[in-house]
BAMI-191624 format. One record per residue (C-alpha): residue number from 0; x, y negated, z. Coordinates in steps of 0.5 Angstrom, whole numbers. Layout:
N
 resi    px    py    pz
  NUM     X     Y     Z
...
//
This chain:
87
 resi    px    py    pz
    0     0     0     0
    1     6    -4     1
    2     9    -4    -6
    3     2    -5    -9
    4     1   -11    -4
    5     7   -14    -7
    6     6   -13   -13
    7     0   -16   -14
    8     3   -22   -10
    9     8   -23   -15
   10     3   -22   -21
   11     0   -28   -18
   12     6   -32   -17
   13     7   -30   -25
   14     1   -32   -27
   15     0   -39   -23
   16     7   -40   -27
   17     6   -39   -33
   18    -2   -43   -33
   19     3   -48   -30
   20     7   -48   -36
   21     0   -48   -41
   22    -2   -55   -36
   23     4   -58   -38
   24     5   -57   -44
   25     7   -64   -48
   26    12   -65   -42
   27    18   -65   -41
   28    24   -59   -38
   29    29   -61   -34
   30    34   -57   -35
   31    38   -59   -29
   32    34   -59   -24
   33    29   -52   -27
   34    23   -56   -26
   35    18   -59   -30
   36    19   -66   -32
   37    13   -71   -30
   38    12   -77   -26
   39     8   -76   -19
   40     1   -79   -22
   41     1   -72   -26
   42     3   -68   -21
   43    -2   -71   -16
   44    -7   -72   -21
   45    -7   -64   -23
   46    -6   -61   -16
   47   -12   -64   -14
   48   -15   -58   -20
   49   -10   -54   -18
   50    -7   -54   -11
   51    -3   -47   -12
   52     2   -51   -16
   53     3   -54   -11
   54    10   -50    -9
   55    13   -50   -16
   56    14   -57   -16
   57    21   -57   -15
   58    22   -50   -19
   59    19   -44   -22
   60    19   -38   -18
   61    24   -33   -16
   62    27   -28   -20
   63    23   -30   -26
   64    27   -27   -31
   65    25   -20   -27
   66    18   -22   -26
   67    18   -24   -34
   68    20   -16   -36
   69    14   -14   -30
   70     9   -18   -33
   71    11   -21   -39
   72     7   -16   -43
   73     1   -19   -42
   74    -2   -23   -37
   75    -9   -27   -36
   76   -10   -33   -33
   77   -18   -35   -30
   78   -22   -34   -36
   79   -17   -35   -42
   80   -12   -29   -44
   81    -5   -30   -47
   82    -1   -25   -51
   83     7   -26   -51
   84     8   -31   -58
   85     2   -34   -56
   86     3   -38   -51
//
């Protein structure tokens, strides 16, 4: 039950990042710092829909390149589906 448990805390985690990323597409990436490159009005603005952003304001989540090889194959986010390719 541990390892399920886990799992699917870490597929939330995914998913979250990955609505995020469609969120903020047209923004841009700070490479540097591993963040999303948007001003406090945007982050406020889109926290008030999406509060579980919130911990990825100063980064993606840990292990994300492992979490891409769990997860990447397919994943769905609230009412929308994405396919790898088409995001």
């Amino acid at each position: 039950m541990q390892f399920k448990k886990r799992w699917e805390n870490l597929k939330t985690m995914y998913c979250q990042w990955k609505q995020l990323q469609i969120d903020a597409s047209g923004l841009g990436w700070n490479a540097k710092l591993g963040t999303i490159d948007a001003d406090t009005d945007w982050w406020n603005t889109h926290l008030i829909k999406n509060p579980e952003h919130a911990k990825y304001r100063n980064g993606g989540p840990p292990n994300l390149a492992e979490m891409d090889l769990m997860f990447d194959d397919r994943h769905v986010i609230g009412a929308e589906s994405a396919i790898p390719g088409e995001i």
